[in-house]
C-alpha positions in Angstrom: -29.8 -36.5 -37.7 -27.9 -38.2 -35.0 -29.5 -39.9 -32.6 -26.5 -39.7 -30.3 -26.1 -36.2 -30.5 -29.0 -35.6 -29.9 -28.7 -37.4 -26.5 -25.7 -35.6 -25.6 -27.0 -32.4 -26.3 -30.3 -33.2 -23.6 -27.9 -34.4 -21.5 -25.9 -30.9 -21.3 -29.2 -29.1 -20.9 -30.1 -31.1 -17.6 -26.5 -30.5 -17.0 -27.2 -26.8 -17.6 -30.2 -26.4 -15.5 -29.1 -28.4 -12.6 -26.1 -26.3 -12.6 -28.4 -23.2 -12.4 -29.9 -24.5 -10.1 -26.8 -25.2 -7.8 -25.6 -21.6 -8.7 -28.4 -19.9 -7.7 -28.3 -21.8 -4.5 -25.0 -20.7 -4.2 -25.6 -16.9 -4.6 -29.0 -17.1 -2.3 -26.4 -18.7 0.2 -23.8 -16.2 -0.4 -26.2 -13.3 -0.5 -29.1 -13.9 1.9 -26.5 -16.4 4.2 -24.1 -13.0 4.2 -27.0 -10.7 5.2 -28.0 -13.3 7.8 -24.3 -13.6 9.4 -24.3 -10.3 9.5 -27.3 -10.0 11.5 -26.7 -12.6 13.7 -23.3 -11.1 14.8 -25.0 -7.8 15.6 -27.7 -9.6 17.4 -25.3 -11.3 19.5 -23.4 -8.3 20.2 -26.8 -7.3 21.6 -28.1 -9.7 23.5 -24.7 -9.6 25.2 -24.7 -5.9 26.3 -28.1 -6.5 27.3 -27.3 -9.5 29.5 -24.6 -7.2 31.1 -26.3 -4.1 31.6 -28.9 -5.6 33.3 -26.5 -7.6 35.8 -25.2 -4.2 36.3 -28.5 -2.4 36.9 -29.5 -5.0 39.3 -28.1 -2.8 42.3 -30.6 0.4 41.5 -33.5 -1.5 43.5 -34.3 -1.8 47.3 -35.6 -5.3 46.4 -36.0 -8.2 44.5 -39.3 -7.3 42.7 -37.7 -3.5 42.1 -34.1 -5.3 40.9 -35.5 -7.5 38.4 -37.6 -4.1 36.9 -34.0 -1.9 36.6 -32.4 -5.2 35.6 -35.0 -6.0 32.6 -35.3 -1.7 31.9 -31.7 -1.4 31.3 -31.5 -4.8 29.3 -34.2 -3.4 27.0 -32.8 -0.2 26.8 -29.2 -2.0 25.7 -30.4 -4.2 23.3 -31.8 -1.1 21.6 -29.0 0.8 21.4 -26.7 -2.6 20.0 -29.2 -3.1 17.3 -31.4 -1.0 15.6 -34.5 -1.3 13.9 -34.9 -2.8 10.2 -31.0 -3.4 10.6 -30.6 -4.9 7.2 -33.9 -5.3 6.7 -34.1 -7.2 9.9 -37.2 -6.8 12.6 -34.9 -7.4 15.6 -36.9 -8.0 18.9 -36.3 -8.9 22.6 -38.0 -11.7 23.5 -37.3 -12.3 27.0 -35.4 -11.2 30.2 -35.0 -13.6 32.9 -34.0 -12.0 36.3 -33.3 -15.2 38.7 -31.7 -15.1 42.6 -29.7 -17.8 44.3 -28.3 -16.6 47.5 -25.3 -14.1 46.6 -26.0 -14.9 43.2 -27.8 -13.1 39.9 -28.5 -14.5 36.7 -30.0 -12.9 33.7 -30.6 -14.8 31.0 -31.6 -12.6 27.8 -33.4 -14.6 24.1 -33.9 -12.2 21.3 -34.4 -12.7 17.8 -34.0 -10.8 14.0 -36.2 -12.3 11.8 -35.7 -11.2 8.2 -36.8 -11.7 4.5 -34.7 -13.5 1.7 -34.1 -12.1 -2.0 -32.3 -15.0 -4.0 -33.3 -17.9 -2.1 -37.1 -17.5 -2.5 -36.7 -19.3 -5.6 -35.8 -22.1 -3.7 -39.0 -21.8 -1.6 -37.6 -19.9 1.8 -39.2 -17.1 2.5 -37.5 -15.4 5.4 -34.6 -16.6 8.1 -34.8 -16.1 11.8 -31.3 -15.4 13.5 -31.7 -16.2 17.2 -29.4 -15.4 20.3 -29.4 -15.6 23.7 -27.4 -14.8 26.5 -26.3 -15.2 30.2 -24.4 -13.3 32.7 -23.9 -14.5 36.2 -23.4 -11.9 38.6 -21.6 -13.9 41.7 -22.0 -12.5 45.3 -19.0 -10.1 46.5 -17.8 -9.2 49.5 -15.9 -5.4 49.8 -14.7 -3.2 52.2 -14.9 0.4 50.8 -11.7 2.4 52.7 -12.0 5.8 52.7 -9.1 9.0 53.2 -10.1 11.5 55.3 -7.0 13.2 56.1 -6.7 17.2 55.9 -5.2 17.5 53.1 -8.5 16.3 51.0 -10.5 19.1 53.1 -10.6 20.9 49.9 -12.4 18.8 47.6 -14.1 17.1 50.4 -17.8 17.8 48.7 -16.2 16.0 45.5 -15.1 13.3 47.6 -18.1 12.4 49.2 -20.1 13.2 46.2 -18.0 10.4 43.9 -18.2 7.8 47.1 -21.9 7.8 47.4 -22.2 7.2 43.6 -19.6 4.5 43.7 -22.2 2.8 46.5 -24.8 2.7 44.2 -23.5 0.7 41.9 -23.5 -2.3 44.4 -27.0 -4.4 45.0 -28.0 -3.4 48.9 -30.0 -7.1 48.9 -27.0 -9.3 47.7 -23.6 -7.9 48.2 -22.1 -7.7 51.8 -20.3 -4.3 51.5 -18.2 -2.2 54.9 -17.2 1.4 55.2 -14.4 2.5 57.3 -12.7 5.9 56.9 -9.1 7.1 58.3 -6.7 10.0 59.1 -4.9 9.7 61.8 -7.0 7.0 63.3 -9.3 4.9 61.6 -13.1 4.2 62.1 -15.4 1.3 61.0 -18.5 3.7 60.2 -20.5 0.2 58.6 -18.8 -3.4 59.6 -19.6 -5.7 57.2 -22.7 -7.7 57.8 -20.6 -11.1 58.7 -23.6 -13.7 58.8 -26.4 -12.0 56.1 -26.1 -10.8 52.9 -26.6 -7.1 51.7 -25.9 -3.6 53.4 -27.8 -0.5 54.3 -26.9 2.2 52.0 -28.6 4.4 53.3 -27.1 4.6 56.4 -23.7 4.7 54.8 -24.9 7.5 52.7 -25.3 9.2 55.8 -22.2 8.6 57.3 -20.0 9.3 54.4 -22.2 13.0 54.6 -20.3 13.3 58.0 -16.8 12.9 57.3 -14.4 15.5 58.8 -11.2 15.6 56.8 -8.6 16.5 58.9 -5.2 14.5 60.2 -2.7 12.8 59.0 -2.6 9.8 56.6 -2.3 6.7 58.2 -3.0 4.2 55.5 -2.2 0.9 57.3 -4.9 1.7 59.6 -7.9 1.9 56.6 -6.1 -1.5 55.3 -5.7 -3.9 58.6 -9.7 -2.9 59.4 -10.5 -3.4 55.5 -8.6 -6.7 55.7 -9.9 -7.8 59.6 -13.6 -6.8 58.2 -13.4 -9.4 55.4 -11.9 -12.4 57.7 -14.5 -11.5 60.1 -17.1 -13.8 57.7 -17.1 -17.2 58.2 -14.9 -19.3 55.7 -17.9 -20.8 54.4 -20.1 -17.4 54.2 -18.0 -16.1 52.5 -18.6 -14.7 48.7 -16.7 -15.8 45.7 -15.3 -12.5 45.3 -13.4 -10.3 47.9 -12.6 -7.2 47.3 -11.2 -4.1 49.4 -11.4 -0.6 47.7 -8.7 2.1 49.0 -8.9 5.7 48.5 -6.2 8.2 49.2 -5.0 11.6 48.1 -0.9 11.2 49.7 1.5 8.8 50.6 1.6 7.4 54.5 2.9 9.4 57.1 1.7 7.5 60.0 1.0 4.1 61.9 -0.7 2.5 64.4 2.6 1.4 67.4 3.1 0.7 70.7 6.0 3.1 71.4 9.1 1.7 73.6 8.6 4.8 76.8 11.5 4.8 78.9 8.9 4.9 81.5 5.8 2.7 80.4 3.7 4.0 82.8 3.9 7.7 81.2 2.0 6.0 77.6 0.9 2.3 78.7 -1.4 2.1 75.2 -0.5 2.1 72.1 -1.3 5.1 69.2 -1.1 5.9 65.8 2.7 7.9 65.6 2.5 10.8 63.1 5.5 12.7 61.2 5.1 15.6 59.7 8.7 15.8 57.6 9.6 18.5 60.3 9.1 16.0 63.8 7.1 13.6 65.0 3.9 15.1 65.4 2.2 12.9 68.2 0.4 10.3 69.0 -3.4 9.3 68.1 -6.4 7.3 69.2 -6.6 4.3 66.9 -10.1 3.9 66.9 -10.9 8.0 66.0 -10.2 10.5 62.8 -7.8 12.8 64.3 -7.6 12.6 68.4 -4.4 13.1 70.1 -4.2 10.5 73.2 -2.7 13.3 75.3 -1.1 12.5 78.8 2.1 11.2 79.2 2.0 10.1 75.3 2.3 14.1 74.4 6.1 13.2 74.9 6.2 11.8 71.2 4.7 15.7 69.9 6.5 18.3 72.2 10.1 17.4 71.5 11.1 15.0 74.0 10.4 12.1 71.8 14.7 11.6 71.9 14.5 11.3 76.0 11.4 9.2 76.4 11.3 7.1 74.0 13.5 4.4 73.3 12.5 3.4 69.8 10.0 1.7 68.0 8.5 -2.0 68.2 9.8 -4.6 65.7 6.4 -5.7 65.0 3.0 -3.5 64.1 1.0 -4.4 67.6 -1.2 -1.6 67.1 -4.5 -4.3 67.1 -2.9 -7.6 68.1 0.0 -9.4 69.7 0.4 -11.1 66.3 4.1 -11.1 64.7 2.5 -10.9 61.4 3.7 -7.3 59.9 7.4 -6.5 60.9 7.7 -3.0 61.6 11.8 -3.2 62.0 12.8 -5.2 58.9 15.6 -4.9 56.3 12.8 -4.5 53.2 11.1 -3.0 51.4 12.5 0.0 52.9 15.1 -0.4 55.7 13.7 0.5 59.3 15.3 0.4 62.1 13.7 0.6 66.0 15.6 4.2 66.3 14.0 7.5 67.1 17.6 9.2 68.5 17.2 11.8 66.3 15.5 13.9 64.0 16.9 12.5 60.8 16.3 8.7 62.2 13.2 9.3 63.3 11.9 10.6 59.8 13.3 7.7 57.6 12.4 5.2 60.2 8.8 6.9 60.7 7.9 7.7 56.9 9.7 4.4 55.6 7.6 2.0 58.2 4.2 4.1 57.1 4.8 3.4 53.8 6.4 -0.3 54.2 3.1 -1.6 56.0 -0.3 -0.8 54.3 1.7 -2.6 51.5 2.3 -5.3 53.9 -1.0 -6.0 54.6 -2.4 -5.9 50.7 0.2 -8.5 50.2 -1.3 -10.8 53.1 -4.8 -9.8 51.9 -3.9 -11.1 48.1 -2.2 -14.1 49.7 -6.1 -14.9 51.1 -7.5 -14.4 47.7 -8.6 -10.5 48.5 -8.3 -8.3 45.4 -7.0 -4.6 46.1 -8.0 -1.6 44.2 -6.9 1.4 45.0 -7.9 5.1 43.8 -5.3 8.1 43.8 -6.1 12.1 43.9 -4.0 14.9 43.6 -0.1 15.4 44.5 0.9 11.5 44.2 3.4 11.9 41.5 5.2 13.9 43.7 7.9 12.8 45.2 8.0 13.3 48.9 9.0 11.4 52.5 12.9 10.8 53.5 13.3 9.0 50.6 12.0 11.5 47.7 9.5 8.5 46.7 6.9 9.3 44.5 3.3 8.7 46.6 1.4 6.3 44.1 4.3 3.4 43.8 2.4 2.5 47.6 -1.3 2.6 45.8 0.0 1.0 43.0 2.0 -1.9 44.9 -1.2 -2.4 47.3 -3.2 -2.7 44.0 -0.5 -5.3 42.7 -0.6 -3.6 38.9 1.7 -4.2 36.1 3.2 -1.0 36.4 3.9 -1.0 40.1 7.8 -1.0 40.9 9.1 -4.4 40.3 9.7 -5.6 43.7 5.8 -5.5 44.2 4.6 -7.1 41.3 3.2 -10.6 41.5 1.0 -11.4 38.3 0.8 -15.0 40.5 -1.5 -13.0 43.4 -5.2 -11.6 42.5 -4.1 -8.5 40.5 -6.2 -5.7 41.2 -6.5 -1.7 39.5 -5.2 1.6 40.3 -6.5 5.0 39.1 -5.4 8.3 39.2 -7.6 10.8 39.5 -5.6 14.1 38.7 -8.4 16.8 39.8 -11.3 16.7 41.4 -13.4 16.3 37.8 -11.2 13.3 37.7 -13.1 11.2 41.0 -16.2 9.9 39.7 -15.3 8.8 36.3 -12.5 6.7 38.2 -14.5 5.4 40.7 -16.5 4.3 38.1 -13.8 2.4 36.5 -13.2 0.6 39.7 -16.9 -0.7 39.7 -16.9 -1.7 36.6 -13.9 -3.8 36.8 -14.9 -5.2 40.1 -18.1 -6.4 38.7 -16.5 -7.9 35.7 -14.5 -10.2 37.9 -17.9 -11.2 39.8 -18.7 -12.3 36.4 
């Protein structure tokens, strides 16, 4: 015997063993550490729609107590869904949901855990591991005025239209969001100002009024934007939210704007109207502050033909509200006007291109103020139509400042909004939805 040897050879068994050893807590690493990333990930995944679904359910109550009930409901009822039972032999459970207000502001903080049993690394003396998550979504306060076409050509699918409005209210909290209505056609009303010194809105009563809406007129788009815009400046610079938003829907591309015509005679038309153009004539001159009301008088010069002898042309500037030169009516861009209503054929480029030139006008101003536009399109607006065969959406899309807007419009600089076509009437909802949904990602 060798006494050496024999050394060497107890060495390599404690060599052997520790080795094992190491292996084996190598493979319970690999093994129960893989089962355990695994779970974790999904966990997270869960927690996280949790935490969001319950930001977004927050709007279904009338009130703080009822809030936090939808809020931790629809949390539950995520995390479920993300993660189900004995997921790798996991017992996933939510532990808490924490609903919390600060002025315009929600926070819900979700902690759930997955605790589950070990195979290899019991010999090691674990018996289970305990993947943990938590999550937090901040939903910040918004400000939004909800703009609404009106015009007659929607009087078709006006029960869809009201039907996909009043859902898209709902999805905003009535306690913490400050939210207006207006609607237009040929004129514009404010049914709901925006609350400018509280917080929240009645929805009910804007329920109501969107049940009322008459669609008939024409399409004066600038109208719906300068209130939507005027609404949101209305609050106080420090009342108001971290997130403003106006929402503009429309089935056709402008045909009208609010003016104060040049009359050969002031005295016949001393006020100034929304000027209509029907691709045939000027079609007349409307209240401002109403759907679809001619003003009548001496301003019926602009709809019976004699537009060409009593008027001398239009204003360089849009007046319609204001003395302010801050939207040029006359101007060399986007598309050429000019004051001239001589004739037939200058008064429908000048008429159609100025309709379309300034609800785009004032998105720009609005995104220059930190307002995000989104705007929703129905029906004919890949069509093109006006003086200028334009196709209708490139105004939706350049108010909504998209990627796909025509080039001159585009400023990925400026809050960059959404626009979504709604092809049929099937179409509405689901893309109103859309619009909520990426509106209330941004508040987050």
């Amino acid at each position: 015997m060798h006494p050496p040897y024999q050394r060497q050879r107890g060495a390599v068994l404690i060599m052997v063993v520790l080795a094992m050893l190491v292996l084996l807590a190598l493979v319970g690493l690999v093994v129960d550490g893989g089962l355990a990333y695994l779970v974790k990930a999904r966990l997270n995944a869960a927690v996280d729609a949790a935490a969001l679904a319950g930001a977004r359910a927050v709007p279904a109550g009338k009130n703080q107590t009822e809030q936090t009930a939808s809020a931790k409901t629809a949390a539950a009822t995520f995390f479920a869904a993300n993660i189900p039972e004995n997921y790798l032999m996991s017992r996933p459970a939510l532990l808490s949901t924490d609903v919390s207000f600060d002025k315009g502001q929600v926070t819900v903080d979700v902690h759930a855990e997955a605790p589950m049993p070990v195979s290899v690394m019991q010999l090691m003396g674990f018996t289970a591991l305990n993947p943990v998550a938590y999550a937090q979504t901040i939903r910040k306060d918004l400000d939004m005025a909800f703009v609404v076409d009106t015009s007659g050509s929607l009087s078709s699918s006006a029960a869809a239209v009201r039907a996909s409005a009043k859902s898209f209210l709902n999805k905003f909290n009535v306690t913490q969001d400050r939210v207006g209505l207006i609607h237009f056609a040929s004129g514009a009303e404010v049914d709901n100002p925006i609350d400018a010194e509280g917080r929240g809105f009645d929805r009910n009563a804007m329920l109501a009024n969107i049940d009322g809406f008459q669609f008939n007129g024409n399409t004066a788009s600038v109208e719906g934007m300068w209130h939507a815009r005027n609404e949101l400046n209305k609050i106080p610079l420090l009342a108001r939210s971290s997130l403003r938003v106006i929402v503009f829907f429309s089935d056709g591309a402008p045909t009208a704007f609010g003016s104060t015509l040049k009359f050969n005679n002031p005295a016949d038309c001393p006020r100034p109207g929304v000027l209509a153009h029907n691709d045939a004539a000027p079609s007349g001159l409307y209240a401002l502050d109403r759907e679809n009301t001619s003003i009548g008088g001496g301003c019926n010069a602009v709809s019976n033909n004699k537009v060409k002898t009593t008027v001398k042309g239009l204003p360089d500037w849009y007046d319609a509200h204001d003395n302010k030169k801050e939207f040029p009516i006359v101007t060399a861009g986007p598309r050429e006007v000019t004051a001239s209503l001589a004739s037939d054929t200058e008064a429908w480029r000048n008429i159609t291109r100025a309709a379309r030139n300034l609800p785009e006008a004032v998105a720009a101003r609005a995104r220059d103020e930190g307002i995000y536009v989104f705007t929703l399109g129905m029906g004919q607006l890949k069509s093109k139509t006006g003086f200028d065969k334009e196709v209708g959406e490139n105004v939706l899309k350049c108010m909504a400042n998209v990627a796909d807007a025509p080039a001159r419009c585009y400023n990925p600089d400026k809050p960059v909004g959404m626009y979504c076509y709604a092809a049929t009437e099937a179409d509405l909802t689901p893309c109103f939805s859309r619009l909520a949904s990426a509106i209330l990602r941004i508040s987050k």
